[in-house]
C-alpha positions as CSV (number, residue, x, y, z in Angstrom):
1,X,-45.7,-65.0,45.6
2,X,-45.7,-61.5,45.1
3,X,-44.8,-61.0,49.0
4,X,-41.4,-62.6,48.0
5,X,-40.3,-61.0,45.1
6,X,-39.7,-57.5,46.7
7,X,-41.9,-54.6,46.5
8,X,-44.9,-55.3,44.5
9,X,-45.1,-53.7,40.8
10,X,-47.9,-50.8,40.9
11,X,-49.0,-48.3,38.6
12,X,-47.0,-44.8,39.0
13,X,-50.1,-43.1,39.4
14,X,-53.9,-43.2,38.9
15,X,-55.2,-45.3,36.1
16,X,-57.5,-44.0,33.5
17,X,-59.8,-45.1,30.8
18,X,-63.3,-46.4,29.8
19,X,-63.3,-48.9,32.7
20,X,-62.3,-45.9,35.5
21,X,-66.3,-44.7,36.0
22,X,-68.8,-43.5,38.8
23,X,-71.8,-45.1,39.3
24,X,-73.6,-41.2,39.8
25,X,-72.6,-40.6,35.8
26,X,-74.6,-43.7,35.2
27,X,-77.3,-44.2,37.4
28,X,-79.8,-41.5,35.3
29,X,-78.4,-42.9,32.1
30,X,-79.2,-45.7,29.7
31,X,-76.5,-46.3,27.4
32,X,-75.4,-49.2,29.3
33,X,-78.3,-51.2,28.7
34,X,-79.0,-52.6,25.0
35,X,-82.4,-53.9,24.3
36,X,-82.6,-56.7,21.6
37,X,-84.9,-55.9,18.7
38,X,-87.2,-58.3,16.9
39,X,-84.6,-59.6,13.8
40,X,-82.4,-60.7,17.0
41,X,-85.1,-62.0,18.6
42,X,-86.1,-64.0,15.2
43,X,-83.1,-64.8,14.9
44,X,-82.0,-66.8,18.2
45,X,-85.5,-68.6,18.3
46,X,-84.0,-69.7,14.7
47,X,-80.9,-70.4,16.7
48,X,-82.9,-72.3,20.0
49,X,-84.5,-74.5,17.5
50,X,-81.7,-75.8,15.2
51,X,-79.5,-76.5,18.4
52,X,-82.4,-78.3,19.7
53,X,-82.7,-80.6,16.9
54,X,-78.7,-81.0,15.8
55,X,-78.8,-83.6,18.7
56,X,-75.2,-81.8,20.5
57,X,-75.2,-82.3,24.1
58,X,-75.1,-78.5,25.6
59,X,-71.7,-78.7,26.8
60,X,-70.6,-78.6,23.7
61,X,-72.4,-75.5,22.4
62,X,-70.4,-73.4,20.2
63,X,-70.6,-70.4,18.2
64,X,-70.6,-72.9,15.0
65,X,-73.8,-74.8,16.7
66,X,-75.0,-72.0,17.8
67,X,-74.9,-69.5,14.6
68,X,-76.1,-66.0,14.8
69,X,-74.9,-64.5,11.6
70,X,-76.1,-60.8,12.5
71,X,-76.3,-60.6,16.3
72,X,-72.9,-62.4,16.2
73,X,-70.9,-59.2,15.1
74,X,-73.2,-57.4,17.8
75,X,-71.6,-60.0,20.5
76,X,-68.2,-59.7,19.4
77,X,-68.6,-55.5,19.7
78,X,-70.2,-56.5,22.9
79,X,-67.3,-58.3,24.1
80,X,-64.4,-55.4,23.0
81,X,-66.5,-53.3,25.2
82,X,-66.6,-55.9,28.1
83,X,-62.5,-56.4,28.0
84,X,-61.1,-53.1,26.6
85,X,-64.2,-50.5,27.7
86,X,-66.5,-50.1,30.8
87,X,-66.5,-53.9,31.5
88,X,-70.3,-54.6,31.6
89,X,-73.2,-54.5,30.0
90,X,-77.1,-55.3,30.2
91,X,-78.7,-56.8,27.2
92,X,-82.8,-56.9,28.0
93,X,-86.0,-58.0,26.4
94,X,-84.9,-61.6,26.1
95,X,-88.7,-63.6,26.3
96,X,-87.5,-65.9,29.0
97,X,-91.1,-66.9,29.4
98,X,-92.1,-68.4,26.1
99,X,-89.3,-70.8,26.6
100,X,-88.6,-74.1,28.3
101,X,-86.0,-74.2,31.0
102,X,-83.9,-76.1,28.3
103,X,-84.4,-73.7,25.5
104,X,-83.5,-71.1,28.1
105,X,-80.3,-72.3,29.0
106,X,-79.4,-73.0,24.8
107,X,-80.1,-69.7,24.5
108,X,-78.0,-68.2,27.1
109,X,-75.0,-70.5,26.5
110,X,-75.3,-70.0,22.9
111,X,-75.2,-66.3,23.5
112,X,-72.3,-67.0,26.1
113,X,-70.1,-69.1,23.5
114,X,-69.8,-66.0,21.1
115,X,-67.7,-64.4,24.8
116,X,-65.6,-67.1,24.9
117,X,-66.0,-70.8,27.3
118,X,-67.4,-71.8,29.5
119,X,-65.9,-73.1,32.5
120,X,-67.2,-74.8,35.5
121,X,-68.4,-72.8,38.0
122,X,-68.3,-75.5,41.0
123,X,-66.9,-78.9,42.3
124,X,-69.8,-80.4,40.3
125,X,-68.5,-79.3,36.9
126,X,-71.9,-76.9,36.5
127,X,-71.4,-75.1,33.6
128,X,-74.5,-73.4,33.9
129,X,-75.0,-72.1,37.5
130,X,-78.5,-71.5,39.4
131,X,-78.6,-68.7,41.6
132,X,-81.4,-69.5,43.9
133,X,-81.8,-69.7,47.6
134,X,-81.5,-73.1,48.4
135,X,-82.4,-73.1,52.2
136,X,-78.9,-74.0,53.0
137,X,-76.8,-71.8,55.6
138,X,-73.8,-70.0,55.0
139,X,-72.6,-70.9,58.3
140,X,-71.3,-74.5,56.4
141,X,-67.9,-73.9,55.0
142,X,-68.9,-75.8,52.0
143,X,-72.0,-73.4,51.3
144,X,-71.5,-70.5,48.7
145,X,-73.2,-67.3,49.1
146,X,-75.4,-67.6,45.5
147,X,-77.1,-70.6,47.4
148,X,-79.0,-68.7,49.8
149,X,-80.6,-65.3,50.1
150,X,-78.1,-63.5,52.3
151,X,-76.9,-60.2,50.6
152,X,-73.4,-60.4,49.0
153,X,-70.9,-58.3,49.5
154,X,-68.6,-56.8,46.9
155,X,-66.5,-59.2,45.1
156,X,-65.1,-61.2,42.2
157,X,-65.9,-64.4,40.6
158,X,-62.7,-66.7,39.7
159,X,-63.2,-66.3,35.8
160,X,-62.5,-63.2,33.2
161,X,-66.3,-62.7,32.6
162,X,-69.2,-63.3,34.3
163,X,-72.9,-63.4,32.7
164,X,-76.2,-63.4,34.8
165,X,-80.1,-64.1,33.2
166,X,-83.1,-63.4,34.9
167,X,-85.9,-65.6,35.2
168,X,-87.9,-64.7,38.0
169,X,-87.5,-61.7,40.4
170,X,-87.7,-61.5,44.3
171,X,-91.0,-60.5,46.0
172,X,-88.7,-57.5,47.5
173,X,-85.0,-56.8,47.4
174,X,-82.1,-58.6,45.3
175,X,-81.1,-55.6,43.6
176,X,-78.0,-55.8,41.6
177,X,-74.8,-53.4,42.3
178,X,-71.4,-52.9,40.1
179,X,-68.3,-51.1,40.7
180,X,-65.3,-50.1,39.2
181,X,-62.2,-51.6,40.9
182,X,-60.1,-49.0,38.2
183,X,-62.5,-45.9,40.3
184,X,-61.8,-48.0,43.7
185,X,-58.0,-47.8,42.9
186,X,-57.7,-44.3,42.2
187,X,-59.7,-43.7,45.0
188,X,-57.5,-45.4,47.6
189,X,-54.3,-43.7,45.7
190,X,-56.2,-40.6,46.7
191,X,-57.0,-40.9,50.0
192,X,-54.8,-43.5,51.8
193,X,-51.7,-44.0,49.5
194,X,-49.9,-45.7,52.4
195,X,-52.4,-48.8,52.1
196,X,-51.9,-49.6,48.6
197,X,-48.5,-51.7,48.7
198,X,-51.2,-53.5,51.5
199,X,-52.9,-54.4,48.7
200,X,-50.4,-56.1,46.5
201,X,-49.2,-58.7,49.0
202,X,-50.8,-62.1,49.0
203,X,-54.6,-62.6,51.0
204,X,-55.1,-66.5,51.9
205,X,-59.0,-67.0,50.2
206,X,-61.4,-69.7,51.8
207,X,-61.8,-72.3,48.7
208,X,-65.0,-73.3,50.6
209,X,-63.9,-76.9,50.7
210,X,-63.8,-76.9,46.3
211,X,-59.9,-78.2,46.6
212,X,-58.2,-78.9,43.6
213,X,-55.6,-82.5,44.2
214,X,-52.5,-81.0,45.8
215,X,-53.8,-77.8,46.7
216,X,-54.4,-76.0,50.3
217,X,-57.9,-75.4,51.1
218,X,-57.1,-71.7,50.5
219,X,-55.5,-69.6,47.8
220,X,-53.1,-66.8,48.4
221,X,-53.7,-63.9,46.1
222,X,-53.2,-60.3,46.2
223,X,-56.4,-58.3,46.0
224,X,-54.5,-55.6,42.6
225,X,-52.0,-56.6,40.0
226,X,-50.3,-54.8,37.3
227,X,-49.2,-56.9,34.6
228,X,-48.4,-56.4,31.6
229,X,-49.6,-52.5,31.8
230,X,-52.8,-53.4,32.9
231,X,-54.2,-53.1,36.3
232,X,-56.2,-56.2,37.5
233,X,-58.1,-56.8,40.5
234,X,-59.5,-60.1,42.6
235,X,-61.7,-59.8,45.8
236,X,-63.9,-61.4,48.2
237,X,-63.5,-60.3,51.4
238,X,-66.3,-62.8,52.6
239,X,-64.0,-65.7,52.0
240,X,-60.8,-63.7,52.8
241,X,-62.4,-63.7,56.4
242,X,-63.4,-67.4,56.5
243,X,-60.0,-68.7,55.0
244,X,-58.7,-66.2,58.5
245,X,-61.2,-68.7,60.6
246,X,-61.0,-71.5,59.3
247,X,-57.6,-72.1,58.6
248,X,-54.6,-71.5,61.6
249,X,-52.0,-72.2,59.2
250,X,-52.7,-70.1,56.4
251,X,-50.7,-66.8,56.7
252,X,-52.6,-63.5,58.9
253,X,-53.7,-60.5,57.6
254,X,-51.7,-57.9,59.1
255,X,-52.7,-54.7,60.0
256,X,-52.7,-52.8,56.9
257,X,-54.8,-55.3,54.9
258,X,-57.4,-55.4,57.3
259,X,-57.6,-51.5,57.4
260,X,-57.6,-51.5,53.0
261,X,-59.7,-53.9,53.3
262,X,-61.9,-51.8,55.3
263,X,-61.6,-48.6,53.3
264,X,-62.3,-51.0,49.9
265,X,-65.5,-51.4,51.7
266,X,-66.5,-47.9,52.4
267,X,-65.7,-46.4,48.8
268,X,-68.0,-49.5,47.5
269,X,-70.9,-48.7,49.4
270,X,-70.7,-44.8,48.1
271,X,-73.5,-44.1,46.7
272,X,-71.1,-41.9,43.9
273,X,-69.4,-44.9,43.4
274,X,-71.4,-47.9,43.1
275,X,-74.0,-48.5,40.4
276,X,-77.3,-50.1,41.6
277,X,-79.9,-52.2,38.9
278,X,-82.9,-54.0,39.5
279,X,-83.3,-57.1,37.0
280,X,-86.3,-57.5,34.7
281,X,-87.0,-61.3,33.6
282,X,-85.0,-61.3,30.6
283,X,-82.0,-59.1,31.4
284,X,-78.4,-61.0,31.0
285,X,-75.9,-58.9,32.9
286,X,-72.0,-59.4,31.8
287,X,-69.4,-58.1,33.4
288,X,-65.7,-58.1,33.2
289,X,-63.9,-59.2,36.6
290,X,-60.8,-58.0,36.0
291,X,-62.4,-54.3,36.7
292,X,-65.6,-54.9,37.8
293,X,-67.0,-55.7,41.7
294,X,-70.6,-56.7,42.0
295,X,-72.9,-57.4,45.1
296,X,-76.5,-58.0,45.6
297,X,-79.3,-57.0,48.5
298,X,-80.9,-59.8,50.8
299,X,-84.3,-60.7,49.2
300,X,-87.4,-62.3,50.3
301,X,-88.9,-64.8,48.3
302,X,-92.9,-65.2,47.2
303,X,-93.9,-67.9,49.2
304,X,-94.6,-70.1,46.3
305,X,-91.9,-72.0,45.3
306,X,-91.8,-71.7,41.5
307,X,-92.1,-67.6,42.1
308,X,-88.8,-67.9,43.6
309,X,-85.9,-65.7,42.6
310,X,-84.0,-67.5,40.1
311,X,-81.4,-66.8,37.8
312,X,-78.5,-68.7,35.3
313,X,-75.1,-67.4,35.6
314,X,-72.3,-68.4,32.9
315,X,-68.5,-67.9,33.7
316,X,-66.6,-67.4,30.5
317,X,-63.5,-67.8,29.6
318,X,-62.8,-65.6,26.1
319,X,-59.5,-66.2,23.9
320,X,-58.6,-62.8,23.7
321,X,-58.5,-62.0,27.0
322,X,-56.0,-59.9,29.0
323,X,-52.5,-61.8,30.2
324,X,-52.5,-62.5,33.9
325,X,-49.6,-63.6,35.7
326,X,-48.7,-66.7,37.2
327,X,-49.8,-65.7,40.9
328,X,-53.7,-66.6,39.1
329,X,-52.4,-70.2,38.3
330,X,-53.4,-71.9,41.6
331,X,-56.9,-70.4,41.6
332,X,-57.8,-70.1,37.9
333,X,-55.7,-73.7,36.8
334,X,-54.2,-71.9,34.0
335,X,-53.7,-68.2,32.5
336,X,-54.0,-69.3,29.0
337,X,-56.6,-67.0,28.0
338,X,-59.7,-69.1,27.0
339,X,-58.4,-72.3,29.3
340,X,-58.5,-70.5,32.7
341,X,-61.0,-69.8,35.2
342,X,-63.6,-71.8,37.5
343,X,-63.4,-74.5,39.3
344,X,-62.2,-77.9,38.7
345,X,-61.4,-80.5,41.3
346,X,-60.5,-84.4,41.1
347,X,-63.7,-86.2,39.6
348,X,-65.5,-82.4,38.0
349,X,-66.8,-83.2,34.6
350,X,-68.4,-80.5,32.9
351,X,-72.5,-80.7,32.7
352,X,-75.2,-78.6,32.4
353,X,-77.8,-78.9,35.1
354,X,-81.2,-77.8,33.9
355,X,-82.5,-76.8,37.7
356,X,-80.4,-76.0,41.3
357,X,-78.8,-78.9,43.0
Protein backbone atom coordinates (compact mmCIF):
# COMPACT_ATOMS: atom_id res chain seq x y z
CA UNK A 1 0.00 0.00 0.00
CA UNK A 2 0.79 3.44 0.24
CA UNK A 3 3.34 2.59 3.28
CA UNK A 4 5.34 0.85 0.49
CA UNK A 5 5.57 3.08 -2.17
CA UNK A 6 7.81 5.72 -0.42
CA UNK A 7 6.64 8.87 1.06
CA UNK A 8 3.02 9.33 0.59
CA UNK A 9 1.75 12.02 -2.06
CA UNK A 10 0.21 15.16 -0.09
CA UNK A 11 -0.92 18.44 -1.00
CA UNK A 12 1.94 21.28 -0.91
CA UNK A 13 -0.06 23.20 1.19
CA UNK A 14 -3.54 23.90 2.66
CA UNK A 15 -6.52 23.00 0.43
CA UNK A 16 -9.16 25.43 -0.48
CA UNK A 17 -12.56 25.64 -1.81
CA UNK A 18 -16.40 25.23 -1.28
CA UNK A 19 -15.86 22.04 0.67
CA UNK A 20 -13.04 23.84 3.21
CA UNK A 21 -15.89 25.44 5.72
CA UNK A 22 -16.60 26.07 9.63
CA UNK A 23 -19.40 24.92 11.14
CA UNK A 24 -19.61 28.68 13.18
CA UNK A 25 -20.24 30.35 9.50
CA UNK A 26 -23.08 27.88 9.26
CA UNK A 27 -24.66 27.26 12.33
CA UNK A 28 -26.90 30.82 12.26
CA UNK A 29 -27.46 30.27 8.61
CA UNK A 30 -29.99 28.51 6.33
CA UNK A 31 -28.77 28.26 2.95
CA UNK A 32 -27.89 24.80 3.47
CA UNK A 33 -31.13 23.53 3.96
CA UNK A 34 -33.70 23.55 0.84
CA UNK A 35 -37.37 23.06 1.55
CA UNK A 36 -39.43 21.32 -1.14
CA UNK A 37 -42.35 23.38 -2.44
CA UNK A 38 -45.84 22.07 -3.36
CA UNK A 39 -45.23 21.41 -7.48
CA UNK A 40 -42.28 19.05 -6.04
CA UNK A 41 -44.35 17.70 -3.59
CA UNK A 42 -47.18 17.14 -6.50
CA UNK A 43 -44.97 15.91 -8.33
CA UNK A 44 -43.17 12.85 -6.42
CA UNK A 45 -46.75 11.75 -5.06
CA UNK A 46 -47.25 11.55 -9.06
CA UNK A 47 -43.91 9.80 -8.92
CA UNK A 48 -44.84 7.27 -5.56
CA UNK A 49 -47.90 6.31 -7.38
CA UNK A 50 -46.85 5.36 -11.00
CA UNK A 51 -43.82 3.36 -9.41
CA UNK A 52 -46.31 1.69 -7.28
CA UNK A 53 -48.34 0.51 -10.06
CA UNK A 54 -45.45 -0.17 -12.95
CA UNK A 55 -45.06 -3.50 -10.95
CA UNK A 56 -40.71 -2.94 -10.82
CA UNK A 57 -39.36 -4.61 -7.76
CA UNK A 58 -37.61 -1.54 -5.82
CA UNK A 59 -34.25 -2.66 -6.43
CA UNK A 60 -34.47 -1.74 -9.56
CA UNK A 61 -35.72 1.89 -9.23
CA UNK A 62 -34.24 4.20 -11.59
CA UNK A 63 -34.41 7.63 -12.67
CA UNK A 64 -36.46 6.26 -15.85
CA UNK A 65 -39.04 4.53 -13.28
CA UNK A 66 -38.86 7.03 -11.19
CA UNK A 67 -39.37 10.29 -13.48
CA UNK A 68 -39.33 13.69 -12.03
CA UNK A 69 -39.18 15.91 -15.05
CA UNK A 70 -38.72 19.34 -12.90
CA UNK A 71 -37.26 18.34 -9.54
CA UNK A 72 -34.95 16.09 -11.55
CA UNK A 73 -32.77 19.12 -12.85
CA UNK A 74 -33.12 20.41 -9.07
CA UNK A 75 -31.33 16.80 -8.06
CA UNK A 76 -28.71 16.87 -10.56
CA UNK A 77 -27.76 20.80 -9.24
CA UNK A 78 -28.08 19.15 -5.99
CA UNK A 79 -25.60 16.58 -6.71
CA UNK A 80 -22.77 19.22 -8.42
CA UNK A 81 -23.06 20.76 -5.10
CA UNK A 82 -22.67 17.46 -3.16
CA UNK A 83 -19.36 16.38 -5.28
CA UNK A 84 -17.76 19.62 -6.49
CA UNK A 85 -19.23 22.27 -3.54
CA UNK A 86 -19.81 22.01 0.30
CA UNK A 87 -20.61 18.26 0.19
CA UNK A 88 -24.00 18.18 1.92
CA UNK A 89 -27.18 19.28 1.96
CA UNK A 90 -30.73 19.04 3.87
CA UNK A 91 -33.76 18.89 1.71
CA UNK A 92 -36.97 19.21 4.34
CA UNK A 93 -40.71 19.14 4.29
CA UNK A 94 -40.93 15.73 2.72
CA UNK A 95 -44.69 14.40 4.32
CA UNK A 96 -43.25 11.19 5.59
CA UNK A 97 -46.48 10.76 7.53
CA UNK A 98 -49.11 10.52 4.84
CA UNK A 99 -47.20 7.70 3.41
CA UNK A 100 -46.86 4.00 3.85
CA UNK A 101 -43.49 2.53 4.86
CA UNK A 102 -43.34 1.32 1.19
CA UNK A 103 -44.28 4.53 -0.41
CA UNK A 104 -41.69 6.04 1.84
CA UNK A 105 -38.90 4.10 0.88
CA UNK A 106 -40.01 4.60 -3.26
CA UNK A 107 -39.80 7.90 -2.60
CA UNK A 108 -36.52 8.09 -1.05
CA UNK A 109 -34.84 5.71 -3.46
CA UNK A 110 -36.47 7.29 -6.31
CA UNK A 111 -35.00 10.54 -5.11
CA UNK A 112 -31.69 8.61 -4.37
CA UNK A 113 -31.47 7.15 -8.06
CA UNK A 114 -31.26 10.76 -9.56
CA UNK A 115 -27.43 10.77 -7.17
CA UNK A 116 -26.42 7.79 -8.57
CA UNK A 117 -26.81 3.63 -7.12
CA UNK A 118 -27.39 2.26 -4.77
CA UNK A 119 -25.19 -0.19 -3.20
CA UNK A 120 -25.60 -2.46 -0.39
CA UNK A 121 -25.04 -1.14 2.74
CA UNK A 122 -24.47 -4.68 4.76
CA UNK A 123 -23.65 -8.45 4.50
CA UNK A 124 -27.44 -8.73 3.85
CA UNK A 125 -27.43 -6.86 0.60
CA UNK A 126 -29.84 -3.98 2.36
CA UNK A 127 -30.10 -1.44 -0.01
CA UNK A 128 -32.11 0.58 2.05
CA UNK A 129 -30.74 0.75 5.62
CA UNK A 130 -32.81 1.24 9.03
CA UNK A 131 -31.12 3.18 11.54
CA UNK A 132 -32.89 2.22 14.67
CA UNK A 133 -31.70 0.89 17.96
CA UNK A 134 -32.14 -2.56 17.86
CA UNK A 135 -31.34 -3.60 21.51
CA UNK A 136 -28.24 -5.27 20.37
CA UNK A 137 -24.67 -4.45 22.03
CA UNK A 138 -21.86 -2.98 20.47
CA UNK A 139 -19.70 -5.08 22.47
CA UNK A 140 -20.41 -8.00 19.52
CA UNK A 141 -17.84 -7.61 16.87
CA UNK A 142 -20.54 -8.31 14.31
CA UNK A 143 -22.76 -5.37 15.69
CA UNK A 144 -22.58 -1.89 13.82
CA UNK A 145 -22.94 1.30 15.67
CA UNK A 146 -26.39 2.49 13.60
CA UNK A 147 -28.02 -0.69 15.42
CA UNK A 148 -28.05 0.69 18.76
CA UNK A 149 -28.38 4.06 20.49
CA UNK A 150 -24.76 4.66 21.46
CA UNK A 151 -23.44 8.09 20.13
CA UNK A 152 -21.20 7.81 17.06
CA UNK A 153 -18.19 9.22 16.71
CA UNK A 154 -16.85 11.06 13.75
CA UNK A 155 -16.45 8.99 10.70
CA UNK A 156 -17.11 7.84 7.12
CA UNK A 157 -19.40 5.45 5.47
CA UNK A 158 -17.63 3.10 2.78
CA UNK A 159 -19.55 4.79 -0.29
CA UNK A 160 -19.11 8.40 -2.24
CA UNK A 161 -22.55 9.62 -0.85
CA UNK A 162 -24.49 9.05 1.95
CA UNK A 163 -28.40 10.04 2.26
CA UNK A 164 -30.41 9.89 5.65
CA UNK A 165 -34.55 10.36 6.01
CA UNK A 166 -36.27 10.96 9.09
CA UNK A 167 -39.15 9.31 10.20
CA UNK A 168 -39.48 9.59 13.74
CA UNK A 169 -37.28 11.56 16.18
CA UNK A 170 -35.79 10.55 19.71
CA UNK A 171 -37.60 11.52 22.93
CA UNK A 172 -34.17 13.46 23.66
CA UNK A 173 -30.90 13.53 21.96
CA UNK A 174 -29.74 12.02 18.42
CA UNK A 175 -28.68 15.20 17.10
CA UNK A 176 -26.88 15.15 13.91
CA UNK A 177 -23.16 16.66 13.43
CA UNK A 178 -20.97 17.31 10.05
CA UNK A 179 -17.54 18.25 9.45
CA UNK A 180 -15.29 19.19 6.87
CA UNK A 181 -12.37 16.72 6.63
CA UNK A 182 -10.92 19.70 3.82
CA UNK A 183 -11.20 22.35 7.38
CA UNK A 184 -9.83 19.24 9.51
CA UNK A 185 -6.81 19.04 7.10
CA UNK A 186 -5.77 22.40 7.05
CA UNK A 187 -6.21 22.42 10.53
CA UNK A 188 -3.71 19.75 11.29
CA UNK A 189 -1.26 21.37 8.55
CA UNK A 190 -1.59 24.31 10.89
CA UNK A 191 -1.03 23.02 14.10
CA UNK A 192 0.90 19.75 14.00
CA UNK A 193 2.47 19.44 10.43
CA UNK A 194 4.71 16.68 11.72
CA UNK A 195 1.51 14.27 12.01
CA UNK A 196 0.34 14.53 8.65
CA UNK A 197 2.69 11.96 6.72
CA UNK A 198 0.97 9.82 9.98
CA UNK A 199 -1.94 10.14 8.27
CA UNK A 200 -1.08 8.90 4.80
CA UNK A 201 0.14 5.42 5.87
CA UNK A 202 -2.21 2.54 5.89
CA UNK A 203 -4.78 2.08 9.32
CA UNK A 204 -5.94 -1.82 9.53
CA UNK A 205 -10.16 -1.10 9.87
CA UNK A 206 -12.35 -3.73 11.77
CA UNK A 207 -14.73 -5.15 8.83
CA UNK A 208 -16.97 -6.12 11.77
CA UNK A 209 -17.09 -9.75 10.65
CA UNK A 210 -18.80 -8.38 6.86
CA UNK A 211 -15.67 -10.30 4.91
CA UNK A 212 -15.66 -10.32 1.43
CA UNK A 213 -14.23 -14.27 -0.08
CA UNK A 214 -10.45 -13.87 0.11
CA UNK A 215 -10.24 -10.92 2.23
CA UNK A 216 -8.74 -10.28 5.89
CA UNK A 217 -11.25 -9.38 8.44
CA UNK A 218 -9.74 -5.86 8.21
CA UNK A 219 -8.88 -3.34 5.65
CA UNK A 220 -5.72 -1.29 5.56
CA UNK A 221 -6.41 2.26 4.48
CA UNK A 222 -4.84 5.45 5.06
CA UNK A 223 -7.17 7.92 6.86
CA UNK A 224 -6.20 11.21 3.52
CA UNK A 225 -5.40 10.67 -0.06
CA UNK A 226 -4.48 12.97 -2.78
CA UNK A 227 -5.23 11.67 -6.11
CA UNK A 228 -5.66 12.98 -8.97
CA UNK A 229 -5.50 16.71 -7.43
CA UNK A 230 -8.01 16.05 -5.08
CA UNK A 231 -7.75 15.47 -1.52
CA UNK A 232 -9.88 12.55 -0.07
CA UNK A 233 -10.47 11.33 3.27
CA UNK A 234 -11.74 7.85 4.97
CA UNK A 235 -12.24 7.42 8.82
CA UNK A 236 -13.66 5.55 11.66
CA UNK A 237 -11.61 5.50 14.41
CA UNK A 238 -14.22 3.28 16.25
CA UNK A 239 -13.31 0.34 14.08
CA UNK A 240 -9.73 1.46 13.64
CA UNK A 241 -9.55 0.63 17.45
CA UNK A 242 -11.45 -2.70 17.23
CA UNK A 243 -9.58 -4.01 14.10
CA UNK A 244 -6.23 -3.03 16.96
CA UNK A 245 -8.30 -5.57 19.43
CA UNK A 246 -9.43 -7.82 17.67
CA UNK A 247 -6.93 -8.70 15.30
CA UNK A 248 -2.97 -9.62 16.63
CA UNK A 249 -1.92 -9.93 13.21
CA UNK A 250 -3.10 -7.00 11.51
CA UNK A 251 -0.22 -4.28 11.50
CA UNK A 252 -0.05 -1.58 14.91
CA UNK A 253 -0.63 1.82 14.96
CA UNK A 254 2.45 3.46 15.85
CA UNK A 255 2.89 6.34 17.79
CA UNK A 256 2.11 9.02 15.47
CA UNK A 257 -1.25 7.69 14.28
CA UNK A 258 -2.55 7.29 17.50
CA UNK A 259 -1.51 10.93 18.55
CA UNK A 260 -3.34 12.29 14.78
CA UNK A 261 -5.71 10.33 15.59
CA UNK A 262 -6.14 12.01 18.66
CA UNK A 263 -5.83 15.53 17.52
CA UNK A 264 -8.53 14.50 14.50
CA UNK A 265 -10.63 14.05 17.44
CA UNK A 266 -10.19 17.28 19.19
CA UNK A 267 -10.59 19.67 16.08
CA UNK A 268 -13.97 17.58 15.43
CA UNK A 269 -15.44 18.21 18.63
CA UNK A 270 -14.72 22.21 18.21
CA UNK A 271 -17.52 23.77 18.40
CA UNK A 272 -15.93 26.34 15.39
CA UNK A 273 -15.52 23.44 13.52
CA UNK A 274 -18.28 20.98 13.63
CA UNK A 275 -21.79 21.77 12.39
CA UNK A 276 -24.63 20.36 14.67
CA UNK A 277 -28.64 19.69 13.24
CA UNK A 278 -31.50 18.27 14.84
CA UNK A 279 -33.71 16.28 12.24
CA UNK A 280 -37.41 17.06 11.57
CA UNK A 281 -39.54 14.00 10.27
CA UNK A 282 -39.08 14.59 6.68
CA UNK A 283 -35.54 15.94 6.45
CA UNK A 284 -33.15 13.71 3.98
CA UNK A 285 -29.60 14.61 4.79
CA UNK A 286 -26.85 13.92 1.94
CA UNK A 287 -23.56 14.15 2.34
CA UNK A 288 -20.38 13.69 0.34
CA UNK A 289 -17.81 11.26 2.21
CA UNK A 290 -14.96 12.08 0.43
CA UNK A 291 -15.05 15.54 2.56
CA UNK A 292 -17.55 15.19 4.93
CA UNK A 293 -17.33 13.41 8.70
CA UNK A 294 -20.62 12.96 10.51
CA UNK A 295 -21.54 11.72 14.09
CA UNK A 296 -24.60 11.65 16.14
CA UNK A 297 -25.54 12.11 20.19
CA UNK A 298 -26.75 9.04 22.27
CA UNK A 299 -30.58 9.27 22.34
CA UNK A 300 -33.31 7.91 24.48
CA UNK A 301 -36.09 6.37 23.00
CA UNK A 302 -40.16 7.03 23.91
CA UNK A 303 -40.92 4.07 25.55
CA UNK A 304 -43.42 3.06 22.92
CA UNK A 305 -42.00 1.12 20.39
CA UNK A 306 -43.42 2.52 17.19
CA UNK A 307 -42.32 6.22 18.67
CA UNK A 308 -38.88 4.95 18.29
CA UNK A 309 -36.17 6.83 16.52
CA UNK A 310 -36.05 5.67 13.07
CA UNK A 311 -34.60 6.66 10.06
CA UNK A 312 -33.62 5.11 6.11
CA UNK A 313 -30.25 5.68 5.05
CA UNK A 314 -29.27 5.16 1.18
CA UNK A 315 -25.48 4.75 0.18
CA UNK A 316 -24.97 5.91 -3.42
CA UNK A 317 -22.81 5.36 -5.79
CA UNK A 318 -22.99 8.35 -8.62
CA UNK A 319 -21.25 8.03 -12.18
CA UNK A 320 -19.56 11.07 -12.14
CA UNK A 321 -17.87 10.72 -9.18
CA UNK A 322 -14.34 11.71 -8.20
CA UNK A 323 -11.34 8.96 -9.27
CA UNK A 324 -10.02 7.18 -6.27
CA UNK A 325 -7.11 5.10 -6.31
CA UNK A 326 -6.54 1.60 -6.11
CA UNK A 327 -5.68 1.51 -2.19
CA UNK A 328 -10.09 1.90 -2.00
CA UNK A 329 -10.36 -1.38 -4.09
CA UNK A 330 -10.29 -3.86 -1.10
CA UNK A 331 -12.92 -1.95 0.84
CA UNK A 332 -15.16 -0.31 -1.87
CA UNK A 333 -14.82 -3.67 -4.54
CA UNK A 334 -14.18 -1.41 -7.28
CA UNK A 335 -13.31 2.49 -8.03
CA UNK A 336 -15.27 2.62 -11.06
CA UNK A 337 -17.30 5.50 -10.28
CA UNK A 338 -21.05 4.32 -10.08
CA UNK A 339 -19.88 0.46 -9.35
CA UNK A 340 -18.07 1.02 -6.05
CA UNK A 341 -18.87 1.32 -2.58
CA UNK A 342 -20.84 -0.80 0.23
CA UNK A 343 -20.65 -4.01 1.18
CA UNK A 344 -20.79 -7.20 -0.64
CA UNK A 345 -19.85 -10.56 0.69
CA UNK A 346 -20.25 -14.29 -0.76
CA UNK A 347 -24.18 -15.00 -0.85
CA UNK A 348 -25.28 -10.67 -0.56
CA UNK A 349 -28.01 -10.06 -3.04
CA UNK A 350 -29.41 -6.73 -3.18
CA UNK A 351 -32.98 -6.20 -1.42
CA UNK A 352 -34.83 -3.70 0.04
CA UNK A 353 -36.08 -4.46 3.50
CA UNK A 354 -39.18 -2.44 4.33
CA UNK A 355 -38.50 -2.52 8.40
CA UNK A 356 -34.93 -3.22 10.67
CA UNK A 357 -33.70 -6.74 10.77
Amino acid sequence: MLAQMGKPSMPPGPVSGPGVWYGRDLQGRTDWIRHFDAAELAELDAAVRAFNSGGTPLERISPATFALPRLGAVLAHILSELLQGRGFIMLRGFPVERYSREEQAIAYLGIGSHFGAARSQNAKGHLLGHVKDLGLDIKDPKVRYYQTSRKLEYHTDSVDLVGLLCLKTAKAGGESFIASSMTLYNEVLARRPDLLPALFEPFPTDRRGEVPEGMQPWFDIPVYHQHEGRLTCIYVRQYIESAQQHFPQAARLTRAQVEAMDLLDDLLNDARIHLSMAFQPGDMQFLHNHQILHSRNDFENWPEPERHRHLLRLWLSPPGGRALPDVFAPRYGSVTPGERGGIMVAGTKPRVPLEAE
